[in-house]
C-alpha distance (Angstrom), angle and dihedral (degrees) to the residues before:
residue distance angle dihedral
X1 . . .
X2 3.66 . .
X3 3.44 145.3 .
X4 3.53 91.5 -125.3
X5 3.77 125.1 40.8
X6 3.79 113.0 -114.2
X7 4.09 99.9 -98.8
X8 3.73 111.4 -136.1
X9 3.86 121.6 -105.2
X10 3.34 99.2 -116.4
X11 3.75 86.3 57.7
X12 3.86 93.0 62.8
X13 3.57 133.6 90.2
X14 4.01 110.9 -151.6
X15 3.89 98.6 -148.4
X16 4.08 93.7 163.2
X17 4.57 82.1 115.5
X18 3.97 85.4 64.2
X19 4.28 120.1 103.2
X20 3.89 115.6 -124.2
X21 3.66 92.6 -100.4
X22 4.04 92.8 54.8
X23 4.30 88.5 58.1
X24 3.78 92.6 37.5
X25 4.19 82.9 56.2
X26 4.09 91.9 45.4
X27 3.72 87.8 43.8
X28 3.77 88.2 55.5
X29 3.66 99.4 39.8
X30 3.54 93.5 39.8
X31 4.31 102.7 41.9
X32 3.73 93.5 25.1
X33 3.44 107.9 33.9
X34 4.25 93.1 -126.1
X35 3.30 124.3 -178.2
X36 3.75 116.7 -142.1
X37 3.96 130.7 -144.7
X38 4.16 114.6 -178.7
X39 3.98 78.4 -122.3
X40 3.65 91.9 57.9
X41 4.14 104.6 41.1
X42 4.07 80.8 51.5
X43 3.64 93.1 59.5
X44 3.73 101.9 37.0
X45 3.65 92.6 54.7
X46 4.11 101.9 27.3
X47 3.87 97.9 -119.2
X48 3.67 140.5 135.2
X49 3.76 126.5 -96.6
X50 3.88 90.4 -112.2
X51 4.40 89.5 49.7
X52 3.93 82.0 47.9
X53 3.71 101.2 53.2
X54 4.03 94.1 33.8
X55 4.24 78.7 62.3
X56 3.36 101.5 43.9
X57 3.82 106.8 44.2
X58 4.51 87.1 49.2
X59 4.11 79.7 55.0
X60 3.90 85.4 53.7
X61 3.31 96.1 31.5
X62 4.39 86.7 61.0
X63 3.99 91.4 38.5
X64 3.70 90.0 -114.9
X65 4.14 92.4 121.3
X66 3.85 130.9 17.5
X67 3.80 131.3 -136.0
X68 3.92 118.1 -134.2
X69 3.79 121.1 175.8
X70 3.80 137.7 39.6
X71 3.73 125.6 -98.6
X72 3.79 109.2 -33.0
X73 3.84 96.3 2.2
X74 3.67 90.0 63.8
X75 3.79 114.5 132.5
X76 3.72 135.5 -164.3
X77 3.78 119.0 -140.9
X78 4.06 157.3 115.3
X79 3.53 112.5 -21.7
């Protein structure tokens, strides 16, 4: 037996489709407790604004992140 119990499939989240810079976000938001701007994902990972949104609305899009704020106050984070 295990350390930890086996966690029940319909408790898992299969996130193998997402790009590098998607997990390195959850990984942040998620260990770290990050906060996201659009400004900020763009410079950590050397994108465009248009690669940066495309990432962040298929993380809200699959409840895995959370959008706060209007227009350029918008923040990425926990949901």
């Amino acid at each position: 037996m295990g350390l930890v119990p086996d966690i029940p499939k319909e408790r898992t989240t299969d996130l193998t489709h997402l790009n590098k810079r998607q997990m390195g976000c959850l990984e942040m938001i998620y260990n770290e407790g990050k906060v996201f701007t659009n400004k900020s994902y763009r410079e950590m990972f050397n994108i465009t604004d248009r690669t940066a949104l495309r990432d962040l609305n298929q993380l809200i899009g699959e409840s895995l992140v959370k959008r706060k704020g209007f227009k350029k106050t918008v923040k990425y984070r926990k949901p």
